[in-house]
Each structure stands twice: as C-alpha cells, then as structure tokens.
N, CA, C, O and CB atoms as a CASP TS submission, in Angstrom:
PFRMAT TS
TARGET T0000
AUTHOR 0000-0000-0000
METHOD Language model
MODEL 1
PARENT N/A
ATOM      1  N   UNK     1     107.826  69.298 106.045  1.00  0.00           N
ATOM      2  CA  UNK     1     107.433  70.258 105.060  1.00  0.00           C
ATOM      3  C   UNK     1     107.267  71.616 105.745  1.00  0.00           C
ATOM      4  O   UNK     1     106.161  71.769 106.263  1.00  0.00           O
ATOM      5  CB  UNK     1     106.137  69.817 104.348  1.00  0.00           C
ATOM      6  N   UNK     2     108.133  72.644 105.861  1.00  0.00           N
ATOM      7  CA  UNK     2     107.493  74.005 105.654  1.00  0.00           C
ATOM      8  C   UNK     2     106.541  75.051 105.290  1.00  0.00           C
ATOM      9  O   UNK     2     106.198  75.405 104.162  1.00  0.00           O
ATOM     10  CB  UNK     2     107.807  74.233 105.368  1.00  0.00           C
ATOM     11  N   UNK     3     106.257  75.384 106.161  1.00  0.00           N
ATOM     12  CA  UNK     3     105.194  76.390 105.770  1.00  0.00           C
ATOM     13  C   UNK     3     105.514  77.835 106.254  1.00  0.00           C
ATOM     14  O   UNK     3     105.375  78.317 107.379  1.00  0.00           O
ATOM     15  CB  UNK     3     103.804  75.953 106.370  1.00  0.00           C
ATOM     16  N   UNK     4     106.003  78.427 105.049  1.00  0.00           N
ATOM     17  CA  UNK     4     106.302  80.321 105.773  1.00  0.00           C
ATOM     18  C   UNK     4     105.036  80.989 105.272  1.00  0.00           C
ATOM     19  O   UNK     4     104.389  80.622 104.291  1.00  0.00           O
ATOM     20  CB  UNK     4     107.991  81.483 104.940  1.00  0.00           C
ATOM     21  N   UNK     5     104.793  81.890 105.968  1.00  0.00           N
ATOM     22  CA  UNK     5     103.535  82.911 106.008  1.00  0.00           C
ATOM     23  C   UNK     5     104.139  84.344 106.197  1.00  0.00           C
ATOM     24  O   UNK     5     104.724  84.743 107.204  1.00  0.00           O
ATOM     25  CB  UNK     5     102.416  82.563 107.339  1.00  0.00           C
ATOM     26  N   UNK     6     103.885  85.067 105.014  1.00  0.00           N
ATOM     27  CA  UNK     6     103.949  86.070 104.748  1.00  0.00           C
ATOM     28  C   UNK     6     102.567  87.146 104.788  1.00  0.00           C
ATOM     29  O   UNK     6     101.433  87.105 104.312  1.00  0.00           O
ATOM     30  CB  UNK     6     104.541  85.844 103.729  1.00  0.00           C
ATOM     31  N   UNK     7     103.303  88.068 105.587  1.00  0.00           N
ATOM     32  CA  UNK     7     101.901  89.034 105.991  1.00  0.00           C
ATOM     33  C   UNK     7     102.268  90.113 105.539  1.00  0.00           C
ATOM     34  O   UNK     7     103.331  90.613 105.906  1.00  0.00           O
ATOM     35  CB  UNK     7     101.415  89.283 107.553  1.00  0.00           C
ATOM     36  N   UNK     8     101.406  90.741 104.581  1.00  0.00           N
ATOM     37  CA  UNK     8     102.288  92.072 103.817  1.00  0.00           C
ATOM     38  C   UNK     8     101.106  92.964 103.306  1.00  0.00           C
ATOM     39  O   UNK     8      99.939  92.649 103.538  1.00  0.00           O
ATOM     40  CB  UNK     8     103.428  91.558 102.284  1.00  0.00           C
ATOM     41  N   UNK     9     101.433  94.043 102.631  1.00  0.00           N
ATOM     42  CA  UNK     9     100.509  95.084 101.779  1.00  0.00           C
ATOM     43  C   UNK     9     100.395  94.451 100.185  1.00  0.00           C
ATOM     44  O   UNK     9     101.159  93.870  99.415  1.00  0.00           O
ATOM     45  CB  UNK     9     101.327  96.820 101.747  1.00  0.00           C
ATOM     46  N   UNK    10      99.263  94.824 100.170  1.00  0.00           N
ATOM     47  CA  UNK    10      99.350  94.463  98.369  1.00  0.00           C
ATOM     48  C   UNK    10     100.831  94.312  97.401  1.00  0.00           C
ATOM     49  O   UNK    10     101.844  94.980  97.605  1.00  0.00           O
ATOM     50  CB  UNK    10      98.553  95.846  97.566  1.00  0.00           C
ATOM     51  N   UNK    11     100.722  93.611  96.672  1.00  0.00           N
ATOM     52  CA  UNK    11     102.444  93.741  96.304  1.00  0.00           C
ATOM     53  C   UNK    11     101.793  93.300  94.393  1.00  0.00           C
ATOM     54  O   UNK    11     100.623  92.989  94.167  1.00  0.00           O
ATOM     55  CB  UNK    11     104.015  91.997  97.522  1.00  0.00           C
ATOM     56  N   UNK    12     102.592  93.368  93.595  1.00  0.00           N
ATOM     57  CA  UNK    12     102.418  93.065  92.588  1.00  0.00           C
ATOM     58  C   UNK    12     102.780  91.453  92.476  1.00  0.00           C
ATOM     59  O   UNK    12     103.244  90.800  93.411  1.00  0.00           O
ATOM     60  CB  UNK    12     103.050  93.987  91.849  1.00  0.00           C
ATOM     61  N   UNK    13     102.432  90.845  90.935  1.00  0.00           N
ATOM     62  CA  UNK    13     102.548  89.255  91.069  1.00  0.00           C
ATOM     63  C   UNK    13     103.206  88.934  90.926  1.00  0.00           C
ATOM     64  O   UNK    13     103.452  87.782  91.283  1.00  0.00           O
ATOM     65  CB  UNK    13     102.100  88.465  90.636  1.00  0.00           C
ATOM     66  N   UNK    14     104.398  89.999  90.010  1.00  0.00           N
ATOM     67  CA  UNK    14     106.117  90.101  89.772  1.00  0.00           C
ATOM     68  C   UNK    14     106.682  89.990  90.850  1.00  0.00           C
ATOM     69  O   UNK    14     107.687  89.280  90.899  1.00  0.00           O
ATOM     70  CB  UNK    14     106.740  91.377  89.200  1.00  0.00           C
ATOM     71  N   UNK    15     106.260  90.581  91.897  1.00  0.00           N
ATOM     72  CA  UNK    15     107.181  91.042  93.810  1.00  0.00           C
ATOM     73  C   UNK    15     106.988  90.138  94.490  1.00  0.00           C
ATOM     74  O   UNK    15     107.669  90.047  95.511  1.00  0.00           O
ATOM     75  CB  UNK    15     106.619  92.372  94.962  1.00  0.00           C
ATOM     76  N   UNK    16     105.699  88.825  94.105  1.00  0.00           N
ATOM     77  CA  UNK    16     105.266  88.071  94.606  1.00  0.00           C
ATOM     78  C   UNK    16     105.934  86.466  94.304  1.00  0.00           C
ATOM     79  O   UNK    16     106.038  85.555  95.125  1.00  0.00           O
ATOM     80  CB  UNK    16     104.059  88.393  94.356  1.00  0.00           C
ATOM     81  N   UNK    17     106.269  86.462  93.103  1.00  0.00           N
ATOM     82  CA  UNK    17     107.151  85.616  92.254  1.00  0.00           C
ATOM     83  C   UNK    17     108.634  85.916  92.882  1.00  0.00           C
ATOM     84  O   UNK    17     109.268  85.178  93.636  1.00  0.00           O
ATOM     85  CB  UNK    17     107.010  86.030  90.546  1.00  0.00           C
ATOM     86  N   UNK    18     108.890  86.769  92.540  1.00  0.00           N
ATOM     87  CA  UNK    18     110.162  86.709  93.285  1.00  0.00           C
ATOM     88  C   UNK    18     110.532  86.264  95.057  1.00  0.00           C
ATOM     89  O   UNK    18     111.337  85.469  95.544  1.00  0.00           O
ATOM     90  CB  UNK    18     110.552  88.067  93.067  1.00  0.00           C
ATOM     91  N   UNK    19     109.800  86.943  95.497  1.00  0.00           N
ATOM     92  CA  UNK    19     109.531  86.753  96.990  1.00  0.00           C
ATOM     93  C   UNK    19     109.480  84.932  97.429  1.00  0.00           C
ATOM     94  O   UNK    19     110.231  84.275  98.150  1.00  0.00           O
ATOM     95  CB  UNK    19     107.870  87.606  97.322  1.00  0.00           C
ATOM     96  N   UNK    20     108.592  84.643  96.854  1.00  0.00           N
ATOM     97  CA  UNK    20     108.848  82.906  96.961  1.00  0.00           C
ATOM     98  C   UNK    20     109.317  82.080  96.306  1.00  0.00           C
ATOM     99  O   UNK    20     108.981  80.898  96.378  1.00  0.00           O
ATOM    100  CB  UNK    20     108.027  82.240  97.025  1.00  0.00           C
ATOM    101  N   UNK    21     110.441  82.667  95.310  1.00  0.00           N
ATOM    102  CA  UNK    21     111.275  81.635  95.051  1.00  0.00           C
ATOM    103  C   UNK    21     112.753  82.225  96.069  1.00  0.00           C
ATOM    104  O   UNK    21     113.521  81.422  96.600  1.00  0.00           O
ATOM    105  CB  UNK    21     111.473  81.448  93.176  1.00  0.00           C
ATOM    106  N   UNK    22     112.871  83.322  96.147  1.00  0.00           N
ATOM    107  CA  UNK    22     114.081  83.534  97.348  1.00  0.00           C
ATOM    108  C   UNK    22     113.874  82.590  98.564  1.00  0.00           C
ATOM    109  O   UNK    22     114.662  81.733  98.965  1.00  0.00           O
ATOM    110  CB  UNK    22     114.070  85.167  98.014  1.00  0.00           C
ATOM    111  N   UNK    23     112.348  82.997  99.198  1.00  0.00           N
ATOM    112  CA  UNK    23     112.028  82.127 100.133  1.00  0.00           C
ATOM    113  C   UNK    23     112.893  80.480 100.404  1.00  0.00           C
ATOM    114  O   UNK    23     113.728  79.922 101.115  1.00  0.00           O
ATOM    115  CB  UNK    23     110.620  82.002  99.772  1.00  0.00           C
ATOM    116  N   UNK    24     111.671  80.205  98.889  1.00  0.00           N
ATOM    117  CA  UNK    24     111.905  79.085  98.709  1.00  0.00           C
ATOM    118  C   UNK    24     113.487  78.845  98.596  1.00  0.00           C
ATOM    119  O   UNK    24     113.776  78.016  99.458  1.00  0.00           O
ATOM    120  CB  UNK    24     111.133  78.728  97.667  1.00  0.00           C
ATOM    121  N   UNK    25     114.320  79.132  98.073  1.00  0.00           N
ATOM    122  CA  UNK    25     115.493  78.895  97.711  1.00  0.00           C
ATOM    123  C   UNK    25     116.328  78.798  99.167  1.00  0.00           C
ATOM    124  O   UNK    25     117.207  77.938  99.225  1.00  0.00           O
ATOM    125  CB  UNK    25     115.928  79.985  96.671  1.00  0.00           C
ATOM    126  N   UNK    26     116.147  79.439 100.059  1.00  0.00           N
ATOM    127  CA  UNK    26     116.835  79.993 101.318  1.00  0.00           C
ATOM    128  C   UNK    26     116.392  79.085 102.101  1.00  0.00           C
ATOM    129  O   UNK    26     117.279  78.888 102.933  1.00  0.00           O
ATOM    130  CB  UNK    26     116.547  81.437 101.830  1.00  0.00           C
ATOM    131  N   UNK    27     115.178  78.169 102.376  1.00  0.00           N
ATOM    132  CA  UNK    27     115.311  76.538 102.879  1.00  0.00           C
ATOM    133  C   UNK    27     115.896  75.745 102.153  1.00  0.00           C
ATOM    134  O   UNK    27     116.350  74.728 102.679  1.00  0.00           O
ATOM    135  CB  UNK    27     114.150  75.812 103.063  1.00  0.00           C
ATOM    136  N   UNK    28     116.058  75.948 100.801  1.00  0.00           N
ATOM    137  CA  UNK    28     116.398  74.384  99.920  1.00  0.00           C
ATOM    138  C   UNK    28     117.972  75.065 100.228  1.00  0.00           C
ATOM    139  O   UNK    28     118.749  74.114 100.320  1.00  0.00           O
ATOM    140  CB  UNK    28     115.672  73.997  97.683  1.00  0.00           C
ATOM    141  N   UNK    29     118.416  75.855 100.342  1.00  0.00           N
ATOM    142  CA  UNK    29     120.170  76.380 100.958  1.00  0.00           C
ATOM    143  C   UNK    29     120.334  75.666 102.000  1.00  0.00           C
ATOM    144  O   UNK    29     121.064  74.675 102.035  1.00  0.00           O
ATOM    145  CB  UNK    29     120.502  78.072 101.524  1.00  0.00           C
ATOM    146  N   UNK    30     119.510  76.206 103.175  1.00  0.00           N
ATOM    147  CA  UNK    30     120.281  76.254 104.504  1.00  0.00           C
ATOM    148  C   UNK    30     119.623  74.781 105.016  1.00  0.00           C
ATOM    149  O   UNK    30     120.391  73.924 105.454  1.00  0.00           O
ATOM    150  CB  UNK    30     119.919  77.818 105.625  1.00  0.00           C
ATOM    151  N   UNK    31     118.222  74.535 104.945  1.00  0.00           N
ATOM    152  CA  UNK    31     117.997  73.095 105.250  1.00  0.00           C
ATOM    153  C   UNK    31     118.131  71.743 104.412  1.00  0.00           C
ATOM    154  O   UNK    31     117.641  70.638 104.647  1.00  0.00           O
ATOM    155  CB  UNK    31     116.855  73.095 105.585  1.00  0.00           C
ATOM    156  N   UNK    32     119.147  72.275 103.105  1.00  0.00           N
ATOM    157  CA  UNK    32     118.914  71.049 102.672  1.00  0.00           C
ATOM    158  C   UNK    32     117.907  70.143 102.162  1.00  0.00           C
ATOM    159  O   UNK    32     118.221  68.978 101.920  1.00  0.00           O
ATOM    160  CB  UNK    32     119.189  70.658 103.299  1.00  0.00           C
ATOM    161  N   UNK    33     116.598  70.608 101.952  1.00  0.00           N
ATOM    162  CA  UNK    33     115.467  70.496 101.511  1.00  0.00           C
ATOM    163  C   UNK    33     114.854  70.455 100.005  1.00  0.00           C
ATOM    164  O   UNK    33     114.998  71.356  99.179  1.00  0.00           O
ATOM    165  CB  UNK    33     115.069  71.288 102.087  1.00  0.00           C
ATOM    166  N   UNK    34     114.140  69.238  99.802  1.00  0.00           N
ATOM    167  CA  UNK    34     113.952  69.679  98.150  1.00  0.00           C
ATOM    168  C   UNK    34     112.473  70.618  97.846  1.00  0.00           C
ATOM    169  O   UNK    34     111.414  70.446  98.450  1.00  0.00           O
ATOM    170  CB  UNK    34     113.820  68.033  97.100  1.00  0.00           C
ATOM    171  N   UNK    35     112.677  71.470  96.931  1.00  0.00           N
ATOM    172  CA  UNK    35     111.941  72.523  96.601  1.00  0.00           C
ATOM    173  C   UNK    35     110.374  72.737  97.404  1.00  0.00           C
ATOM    174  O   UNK    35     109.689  73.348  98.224  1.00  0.00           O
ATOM    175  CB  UNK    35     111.836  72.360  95.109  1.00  0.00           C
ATOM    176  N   UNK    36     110.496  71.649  96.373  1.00  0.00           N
ATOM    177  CA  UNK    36     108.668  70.779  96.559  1.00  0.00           C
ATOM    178  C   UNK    36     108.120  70.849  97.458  1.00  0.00           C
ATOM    179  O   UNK    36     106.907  71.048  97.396  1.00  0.00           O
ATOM    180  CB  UNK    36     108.389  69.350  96.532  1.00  0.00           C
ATOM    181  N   UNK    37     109.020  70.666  99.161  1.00  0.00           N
ATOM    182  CA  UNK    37     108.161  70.281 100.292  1.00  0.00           C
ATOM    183  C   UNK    37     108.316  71.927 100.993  1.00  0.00           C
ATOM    184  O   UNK    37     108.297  72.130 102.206  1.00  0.00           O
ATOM    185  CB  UNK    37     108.831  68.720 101.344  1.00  0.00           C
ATOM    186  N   UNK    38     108.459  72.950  99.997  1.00  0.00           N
ATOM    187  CA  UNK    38     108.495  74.152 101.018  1.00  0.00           C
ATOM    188  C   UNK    38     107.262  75.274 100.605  1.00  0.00           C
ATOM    189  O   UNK    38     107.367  76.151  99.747  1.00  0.00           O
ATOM    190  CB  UNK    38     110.139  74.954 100.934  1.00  0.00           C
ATOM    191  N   UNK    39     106.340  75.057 101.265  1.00  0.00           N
ATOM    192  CA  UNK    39     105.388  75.948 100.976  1.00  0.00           C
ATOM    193  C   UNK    39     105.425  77.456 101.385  1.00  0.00           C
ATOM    194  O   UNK    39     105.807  77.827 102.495  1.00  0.00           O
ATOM    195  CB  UNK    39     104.361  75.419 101.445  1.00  0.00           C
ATOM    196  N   UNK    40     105.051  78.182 100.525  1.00  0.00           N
ATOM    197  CA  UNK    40     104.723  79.795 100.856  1.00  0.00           C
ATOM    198  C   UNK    40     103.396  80.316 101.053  1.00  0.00           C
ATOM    199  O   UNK    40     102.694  80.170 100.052  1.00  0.00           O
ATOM    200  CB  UNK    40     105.170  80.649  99.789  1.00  0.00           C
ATOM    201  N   UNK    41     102.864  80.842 101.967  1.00  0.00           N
ATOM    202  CA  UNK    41     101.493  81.897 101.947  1.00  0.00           C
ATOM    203  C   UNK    41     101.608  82.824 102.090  1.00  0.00           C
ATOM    204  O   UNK    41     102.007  83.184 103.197  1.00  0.00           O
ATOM    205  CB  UNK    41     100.554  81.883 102.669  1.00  0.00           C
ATOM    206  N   UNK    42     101.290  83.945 100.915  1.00  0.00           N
ATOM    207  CA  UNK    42     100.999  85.245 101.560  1.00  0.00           C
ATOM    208  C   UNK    42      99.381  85.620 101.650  1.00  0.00           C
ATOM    209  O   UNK    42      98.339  85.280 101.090  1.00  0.00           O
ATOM    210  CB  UNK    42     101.781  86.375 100.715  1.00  0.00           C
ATOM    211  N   UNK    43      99.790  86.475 102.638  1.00  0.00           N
ATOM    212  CA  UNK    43      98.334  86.815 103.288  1.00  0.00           C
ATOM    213  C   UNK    43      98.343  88.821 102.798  1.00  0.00           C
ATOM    214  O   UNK    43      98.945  89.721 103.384  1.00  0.00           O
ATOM    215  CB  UNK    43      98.360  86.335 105.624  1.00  0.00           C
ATOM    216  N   UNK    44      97.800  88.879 102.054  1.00  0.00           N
ATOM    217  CA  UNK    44      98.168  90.162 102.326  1.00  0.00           C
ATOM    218  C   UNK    44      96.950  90.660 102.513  1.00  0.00           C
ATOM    219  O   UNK    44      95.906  90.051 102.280  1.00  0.00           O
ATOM    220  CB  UNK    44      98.976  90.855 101.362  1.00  0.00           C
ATOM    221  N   UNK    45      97.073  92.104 103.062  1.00  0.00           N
ATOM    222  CA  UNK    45      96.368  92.989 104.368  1.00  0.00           C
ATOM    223  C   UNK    45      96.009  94.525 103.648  1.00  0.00           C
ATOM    224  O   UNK    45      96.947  95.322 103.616  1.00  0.00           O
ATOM    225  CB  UNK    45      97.702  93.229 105.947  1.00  0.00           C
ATOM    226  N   UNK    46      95.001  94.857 103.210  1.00  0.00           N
ATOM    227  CA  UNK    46      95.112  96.343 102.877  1.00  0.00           C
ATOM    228  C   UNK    46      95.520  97.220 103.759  1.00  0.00           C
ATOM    229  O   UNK    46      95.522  96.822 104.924  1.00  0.00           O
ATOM    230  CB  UNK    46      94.019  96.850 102.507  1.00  0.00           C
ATOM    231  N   UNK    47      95.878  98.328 103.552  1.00  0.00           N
ATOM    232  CA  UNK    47      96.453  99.698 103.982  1.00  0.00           C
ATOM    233  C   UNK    47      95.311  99.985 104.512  1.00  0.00           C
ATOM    234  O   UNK    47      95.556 100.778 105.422  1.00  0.00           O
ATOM    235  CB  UNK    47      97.047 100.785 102.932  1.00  0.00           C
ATOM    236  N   UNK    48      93.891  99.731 104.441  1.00  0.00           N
ATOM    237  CA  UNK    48      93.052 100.257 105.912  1.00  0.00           C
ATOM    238  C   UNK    48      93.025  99.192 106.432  1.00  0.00           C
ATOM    239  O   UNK    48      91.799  99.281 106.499  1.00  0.00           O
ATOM    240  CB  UNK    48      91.519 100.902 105.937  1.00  0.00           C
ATOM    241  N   UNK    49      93.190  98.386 106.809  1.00  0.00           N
ATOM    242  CA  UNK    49      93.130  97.453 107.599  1.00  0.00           C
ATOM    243  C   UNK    49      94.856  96.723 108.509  1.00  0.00           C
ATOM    244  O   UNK    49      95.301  95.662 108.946  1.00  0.00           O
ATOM    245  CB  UNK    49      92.322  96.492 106.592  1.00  0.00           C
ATOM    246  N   UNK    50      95.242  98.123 108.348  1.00  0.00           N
ATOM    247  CA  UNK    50      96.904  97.316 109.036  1.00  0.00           C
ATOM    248  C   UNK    50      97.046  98.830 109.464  1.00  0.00           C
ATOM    249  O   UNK    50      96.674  99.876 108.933  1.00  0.00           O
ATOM    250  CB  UNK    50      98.579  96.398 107.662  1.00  0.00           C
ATOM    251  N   UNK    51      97.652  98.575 110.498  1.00  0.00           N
ATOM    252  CA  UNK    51      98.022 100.142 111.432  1.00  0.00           C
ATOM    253  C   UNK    51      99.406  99.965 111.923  1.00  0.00           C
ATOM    254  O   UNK    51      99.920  98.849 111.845  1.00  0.00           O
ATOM    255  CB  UNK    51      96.940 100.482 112.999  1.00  0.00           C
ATOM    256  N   UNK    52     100.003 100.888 112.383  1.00  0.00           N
ATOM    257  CA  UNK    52     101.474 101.297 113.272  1.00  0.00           C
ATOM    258  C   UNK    52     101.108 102.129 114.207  1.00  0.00           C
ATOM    259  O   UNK    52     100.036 102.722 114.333  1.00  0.00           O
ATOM    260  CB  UNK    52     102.716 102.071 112.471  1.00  0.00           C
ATOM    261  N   UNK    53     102.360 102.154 115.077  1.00  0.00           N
ATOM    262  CA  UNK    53     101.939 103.601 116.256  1.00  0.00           C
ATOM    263  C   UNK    53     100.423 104.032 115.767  1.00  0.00           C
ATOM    264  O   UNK    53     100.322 104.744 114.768  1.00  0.00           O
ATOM    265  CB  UNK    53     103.229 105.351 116.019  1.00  0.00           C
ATOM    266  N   UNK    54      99.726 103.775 116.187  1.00  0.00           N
ATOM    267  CA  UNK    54      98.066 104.311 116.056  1.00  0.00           C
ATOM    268  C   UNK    54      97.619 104.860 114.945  1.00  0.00           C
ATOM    269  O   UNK    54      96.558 105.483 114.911  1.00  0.00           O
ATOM    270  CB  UNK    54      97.670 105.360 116.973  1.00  0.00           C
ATOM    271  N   UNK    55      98.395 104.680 113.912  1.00  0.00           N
ATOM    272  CA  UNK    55      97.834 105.143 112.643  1.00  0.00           C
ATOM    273  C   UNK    55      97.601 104.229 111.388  1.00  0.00           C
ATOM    274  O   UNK    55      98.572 103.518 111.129  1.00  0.00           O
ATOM    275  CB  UNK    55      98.654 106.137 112.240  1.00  0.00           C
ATOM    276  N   UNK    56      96.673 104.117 110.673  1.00  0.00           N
ATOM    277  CA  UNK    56      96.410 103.443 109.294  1.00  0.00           C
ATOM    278  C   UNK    56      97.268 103.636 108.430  1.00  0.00           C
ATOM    279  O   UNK    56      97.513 104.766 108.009  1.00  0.00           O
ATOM    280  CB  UNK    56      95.304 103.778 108.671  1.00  0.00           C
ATOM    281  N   UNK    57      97.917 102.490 107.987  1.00  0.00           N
ATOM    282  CA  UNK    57      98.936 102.365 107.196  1.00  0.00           C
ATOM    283  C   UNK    57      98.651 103.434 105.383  1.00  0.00           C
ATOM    284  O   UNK    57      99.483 103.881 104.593  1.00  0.00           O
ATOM    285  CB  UNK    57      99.044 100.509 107.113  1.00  0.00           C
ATOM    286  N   UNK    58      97.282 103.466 105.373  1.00  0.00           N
ATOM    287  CA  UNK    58      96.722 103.892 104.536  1.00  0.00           C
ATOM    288  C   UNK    58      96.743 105.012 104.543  1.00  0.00           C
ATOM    289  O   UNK    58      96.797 105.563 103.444  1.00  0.00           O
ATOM    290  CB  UNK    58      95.845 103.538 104.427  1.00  0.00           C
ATOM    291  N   UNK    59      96.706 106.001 105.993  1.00  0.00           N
ATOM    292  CA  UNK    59      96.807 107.474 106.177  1.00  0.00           C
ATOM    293  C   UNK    59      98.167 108.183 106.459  1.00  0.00           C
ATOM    294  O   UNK    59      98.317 109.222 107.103  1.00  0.00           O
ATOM    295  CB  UNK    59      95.963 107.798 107.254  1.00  0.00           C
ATOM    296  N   UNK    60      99.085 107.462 105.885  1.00  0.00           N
ATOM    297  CA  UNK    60     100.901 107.631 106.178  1.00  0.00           C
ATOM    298  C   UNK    60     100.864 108.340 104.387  1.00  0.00           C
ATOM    299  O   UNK    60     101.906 108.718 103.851  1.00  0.00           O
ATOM    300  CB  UNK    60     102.250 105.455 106.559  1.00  0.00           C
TER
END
C-alpha cells in the first residue's frame, strides 16, 4: 500500500480533489495497483510558517 505525502500551501478542496485523484491514478497506471490501496496526505503549511532563500513565503 502506498503512502504519498504532499507538503504544500493552503490550496482549495477543488485543487485538492483533483491533486489526489491524478496522484492516485499515476500508481494505479504505472504500478498496476488497485485504487484502494493508494493513500494520499496532504500536509499543508501556512505562508508564515514555510520559507525559501531566507524569506517567508508569506512576505514574497
């Protein structure tokens, strides 16, 4: 069984829906896998709390 983990910024539940059934779809493609055993997590991270080159994603 799979488990992908997604680490991202707020996203809507529409961007979120989509996002894990591509996921999902792209093991049940390439591994041959049925749906069921492929789990998704997203974790998502606010914009003050996630940085780049030394800056808050929030202050871009």
């Amino acid at each position: 069984m799979p488990i992908v983990t997604v680490q991202q910024g707020p996203r809507s539940i529409e961007l979120k829906r989509e996002l894990v059934a591509r996921i999902t779809d792209a093991f049940v493609d390439t591994l041959q896998l049925p749906a069921e055993t492929v789990q998704v997590w997203i974790h998502e991270v606010p914009a003050d709390s996630w940085a780049s080159a030394g800056k808050l994603t929030a202050d871009r």
